[in-house]
C-alpha positions in Angstrom: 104.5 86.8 68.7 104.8 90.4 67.7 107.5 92.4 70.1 110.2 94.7 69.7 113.6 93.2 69.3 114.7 94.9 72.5 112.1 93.3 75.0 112.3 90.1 73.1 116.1 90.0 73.3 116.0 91.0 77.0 113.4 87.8 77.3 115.7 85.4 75.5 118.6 87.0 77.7 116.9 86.5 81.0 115.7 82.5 80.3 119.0 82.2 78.8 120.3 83.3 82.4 118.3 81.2 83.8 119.1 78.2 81.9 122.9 78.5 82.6 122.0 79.1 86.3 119.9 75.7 86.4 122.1 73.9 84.7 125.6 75.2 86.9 123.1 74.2 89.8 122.5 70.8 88.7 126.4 70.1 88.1 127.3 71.6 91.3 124.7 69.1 93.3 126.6 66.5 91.0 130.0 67.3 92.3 128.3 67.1 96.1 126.9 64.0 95.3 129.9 61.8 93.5 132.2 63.3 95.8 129.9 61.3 98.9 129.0 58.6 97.3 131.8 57.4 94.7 129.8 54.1 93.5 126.8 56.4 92.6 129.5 58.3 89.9 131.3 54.9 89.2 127.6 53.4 88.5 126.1 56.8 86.3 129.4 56.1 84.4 128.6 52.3 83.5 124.6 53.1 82.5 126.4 55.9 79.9 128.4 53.0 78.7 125.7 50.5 78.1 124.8 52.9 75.1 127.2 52.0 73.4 126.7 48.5 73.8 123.3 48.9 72.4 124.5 50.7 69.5 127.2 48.0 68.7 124.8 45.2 69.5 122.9 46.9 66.6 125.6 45.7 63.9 126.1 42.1 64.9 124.2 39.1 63.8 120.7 38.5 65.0 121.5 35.7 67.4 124.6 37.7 68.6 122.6 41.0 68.6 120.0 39.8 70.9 121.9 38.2 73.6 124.1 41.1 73.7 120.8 43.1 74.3 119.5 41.1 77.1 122.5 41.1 78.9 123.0 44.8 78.5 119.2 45.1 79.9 119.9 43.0 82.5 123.5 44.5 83.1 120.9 47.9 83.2 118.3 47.1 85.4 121.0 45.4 88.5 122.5 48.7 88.0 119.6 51.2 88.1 118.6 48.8 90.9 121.6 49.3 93.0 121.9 53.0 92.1 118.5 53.2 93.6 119.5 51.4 96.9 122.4 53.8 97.8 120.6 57.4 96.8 117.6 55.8 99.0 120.0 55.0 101.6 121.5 58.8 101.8 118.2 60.5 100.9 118.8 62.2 97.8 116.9 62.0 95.2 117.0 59.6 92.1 117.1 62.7 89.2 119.6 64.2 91.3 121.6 64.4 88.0 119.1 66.0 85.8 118.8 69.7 85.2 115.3 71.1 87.1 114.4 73.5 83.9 111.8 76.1 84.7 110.1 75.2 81.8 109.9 71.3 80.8 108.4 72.6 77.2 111.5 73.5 76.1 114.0 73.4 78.7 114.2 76.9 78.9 115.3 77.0 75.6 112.5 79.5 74.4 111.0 77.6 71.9 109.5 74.1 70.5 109.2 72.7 67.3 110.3 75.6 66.2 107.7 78.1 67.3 108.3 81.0 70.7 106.8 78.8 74.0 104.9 79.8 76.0 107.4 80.4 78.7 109.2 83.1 76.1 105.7 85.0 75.4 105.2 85.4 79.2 108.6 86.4 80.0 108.1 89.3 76.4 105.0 89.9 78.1 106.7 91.0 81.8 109.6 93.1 79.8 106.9 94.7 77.8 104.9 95.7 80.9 108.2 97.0 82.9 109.1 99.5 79.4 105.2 100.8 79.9 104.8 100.8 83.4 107.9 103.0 83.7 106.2 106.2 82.7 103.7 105.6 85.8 103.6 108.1 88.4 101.6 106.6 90.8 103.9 105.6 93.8 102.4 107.9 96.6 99.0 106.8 95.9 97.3 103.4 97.8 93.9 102.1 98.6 94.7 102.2 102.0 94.8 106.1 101.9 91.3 106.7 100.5 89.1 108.9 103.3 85.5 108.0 103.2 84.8 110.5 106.0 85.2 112.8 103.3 81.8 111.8 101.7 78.5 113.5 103.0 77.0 110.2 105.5 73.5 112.1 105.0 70.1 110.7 103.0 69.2 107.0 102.3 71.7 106.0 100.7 74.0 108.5 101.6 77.1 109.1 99.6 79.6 107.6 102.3 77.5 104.4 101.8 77.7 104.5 97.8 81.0 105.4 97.9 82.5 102.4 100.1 80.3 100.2 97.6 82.1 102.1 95.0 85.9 102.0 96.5 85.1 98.3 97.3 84.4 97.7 93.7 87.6 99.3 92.8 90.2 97.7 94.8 88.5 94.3 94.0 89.0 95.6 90.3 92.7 95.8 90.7 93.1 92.9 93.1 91.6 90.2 90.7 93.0 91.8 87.6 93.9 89.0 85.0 94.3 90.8 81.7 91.3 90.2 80.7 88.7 92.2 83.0 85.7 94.5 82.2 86.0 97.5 81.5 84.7 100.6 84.2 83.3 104.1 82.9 83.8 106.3 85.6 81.9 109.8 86.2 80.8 112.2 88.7 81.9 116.0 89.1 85.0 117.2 90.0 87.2 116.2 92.7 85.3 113.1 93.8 87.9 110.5 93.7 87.9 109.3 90.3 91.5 109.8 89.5 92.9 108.8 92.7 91.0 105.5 92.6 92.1 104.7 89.1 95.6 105.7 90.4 95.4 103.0 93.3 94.0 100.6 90.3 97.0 101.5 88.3 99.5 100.6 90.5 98.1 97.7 92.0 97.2 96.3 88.3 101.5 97.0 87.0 102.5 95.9 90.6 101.3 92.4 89.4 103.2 92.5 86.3 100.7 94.1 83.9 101.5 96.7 81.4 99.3 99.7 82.5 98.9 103.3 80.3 97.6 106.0 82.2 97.1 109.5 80.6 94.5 112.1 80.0 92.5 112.6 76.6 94.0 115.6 75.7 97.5 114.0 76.1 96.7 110.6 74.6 94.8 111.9 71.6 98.0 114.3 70.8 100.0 111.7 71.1 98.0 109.8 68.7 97.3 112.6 66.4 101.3 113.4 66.0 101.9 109.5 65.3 99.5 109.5 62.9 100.9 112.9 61.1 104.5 111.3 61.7 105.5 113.5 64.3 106.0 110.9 66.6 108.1 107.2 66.4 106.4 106.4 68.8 104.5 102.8 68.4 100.6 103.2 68.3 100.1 99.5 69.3 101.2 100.0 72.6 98.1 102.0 73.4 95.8 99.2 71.6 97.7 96.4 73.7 98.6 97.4 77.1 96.8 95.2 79.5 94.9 98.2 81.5 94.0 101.8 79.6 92.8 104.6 82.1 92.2 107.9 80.1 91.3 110.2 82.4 89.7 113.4 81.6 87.2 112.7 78.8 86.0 115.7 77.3 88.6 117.7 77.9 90.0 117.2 74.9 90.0 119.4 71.6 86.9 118.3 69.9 87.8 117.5 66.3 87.0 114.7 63.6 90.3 112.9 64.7 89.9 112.9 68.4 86.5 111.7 67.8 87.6 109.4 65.5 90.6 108.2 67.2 89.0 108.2 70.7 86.4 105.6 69.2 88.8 103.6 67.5 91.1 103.2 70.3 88.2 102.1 72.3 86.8 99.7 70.0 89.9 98.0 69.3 91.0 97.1 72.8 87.2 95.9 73.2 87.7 93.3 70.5 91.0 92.5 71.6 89.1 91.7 75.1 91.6 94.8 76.7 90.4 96.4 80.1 90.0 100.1 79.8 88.7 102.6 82.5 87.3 105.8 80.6 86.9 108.8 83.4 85.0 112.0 82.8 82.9 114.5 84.8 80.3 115.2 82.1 76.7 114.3 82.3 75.4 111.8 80.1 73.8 114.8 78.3 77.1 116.5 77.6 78.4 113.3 76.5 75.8 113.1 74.0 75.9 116.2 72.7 80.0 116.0 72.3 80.8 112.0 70.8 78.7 109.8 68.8 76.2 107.5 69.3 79.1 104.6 68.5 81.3 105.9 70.9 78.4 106.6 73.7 77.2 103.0 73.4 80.5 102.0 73.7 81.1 103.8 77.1 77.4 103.1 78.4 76.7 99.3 76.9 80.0 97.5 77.4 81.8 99.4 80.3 80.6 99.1 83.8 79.4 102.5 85.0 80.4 103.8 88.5 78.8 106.7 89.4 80.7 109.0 91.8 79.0 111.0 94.6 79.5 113.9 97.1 81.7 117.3 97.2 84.7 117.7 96.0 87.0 115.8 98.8 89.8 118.4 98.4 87.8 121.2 99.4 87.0 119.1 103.0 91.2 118.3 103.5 
């Protein structure tokens, strides 16, 4: 589990919370309990006691230690029995006295033999996406506000049609988003959608608790390039981890042998960490070509899925 001590102490803070919660919970409903039905208390009081009569059964001869022990059992079982019969009678529940952890891996302790459960790596994971997510600007943006009367309804298909197929595709994107989704390449000219719609995917995607990064070339790659040159404490990981990468604007960038570089690496490295990206640009496939390499293009037209964006620019027809 690699996270910074600051999400990782916030995790360990908020199951510790919860933990105390549960457990304040549990001896409150305890309290209820023994105060309505005294025997119950008087009984849970006599099983803790037959412990010890185990344990001292344990020193004494054999003959002595065993029909100590199958009295106790028997003393055990007429009480479990009876303790039954009354909670039964009132309708609570028989582990009305145990504490309902959130997690019965390690009692919302964080870890198990030793090693961070699973519980704690989820819990890093939502802190992690909450410190990423907060640079998002995406709140005035929704699904619901896409305008596909804006698209020409002309020719066979016409670019209303292809567009709903197109929107449809996207908002299913971001609805069944699991972390580990393809990855869309989107292009088309200017002022056809594609940043609104990886908006709406945006903050659908961190609205479920995923860490999104949203940001154009030119700012990514000079973000990347003053890390690299130590300008920058910023951690490169983050870009490499996040759940969902959108870099908008591909192309736009200054083209130089570490943009090029970086671009691809960046790329590459979320697609063997299985990492969803959605790469936008509004050059044609021949000025993509001519600007990155033949890695980088294969990368883009192999392993993303391509959606093609059609019409006029939609803020020309507001």
């Amino acid at each position: 589990m690699n996270y910074d001590k600051e999400i990782l102490s916030r995790a360990k803070s908020e199951l510790e919370k919860n933990k105390i919660l549960r457990e304040a919970a549990c001896e409150e409903e305890k309290r209820r309990v023994y105060s309505l039905l005294p025997r119950v208390e008087e009984i849970d009081s006599e099983l803790r006691g037959t412990v010890f009569d185990i344990i001292r059964a344990s020193f004494g001869e054999k003959g002595d230690r065993e029909d100590l022990l199958s009295k106790t059992k028997e003393k055990n079982i007429r009480l479990q029995a009876e303790r039954e019969k009354i909670l039964s009678a009132a309708g609570i529940p028989f582990d009305f006295a145990e504490v309902k952890y959130s997690c019965d891996s390690c009692n919302d302790s964080g870890f198990c033999g030793g090693e961070p459960c699973a519980c704690l790596i989820a819990l890093c994971r939502k802190e992690q996406a909450r410190e990423i997510n907060r640079s998002l600007s995406v709140s005035d943006v929704a699904f619901s506000d896409f305008d596909l009367t804006l698209y020409p309804d002309d020719g066979a298909p016409s670019a209303r049609a292809h567009m709903r197929e197109v929107f449809e595709f996207c908002r299913d994107f971001a609805r069944d988003f699991d972390g580990n989704g393809e990855s869309l390449f989107m292009t088309g000219d200017t002022g056809l959608g594609k940043t609104f719609l990886s908006s709406c995917i945006a903050k659908e995607v961190s609205e479920h608790g995923f860490s999104v990064i949203s940001d154009t070339a030119f700012s990514l790659l000079g973000t990347l390039e003053d890390i690299k040159f130590s300008r920058s404490d910023e951690d490169p990981e983050i870009f490499k981890n996040a759940d969902l990468l959108i870099i908008d604007d591909i192309g736009c960038e200054m083209t130089t042998p570490f943009s090029q570089a970086a671009l691809f690496e960046l790329i590459n490295s979320r697609m063997n960490k299985g990492k969803a990206t959605v790469a936008i640009t509004t050059l044609s496939d021949d000025e993509l070509s001519k600007r990155y390499s033949k890695q980088l293009i294969s990368r883009l037209e192999g392993s993303f899925i391509k959606l093609q964006f059609l019409g006029c620019d939609v803020r020309l027809m507001r």
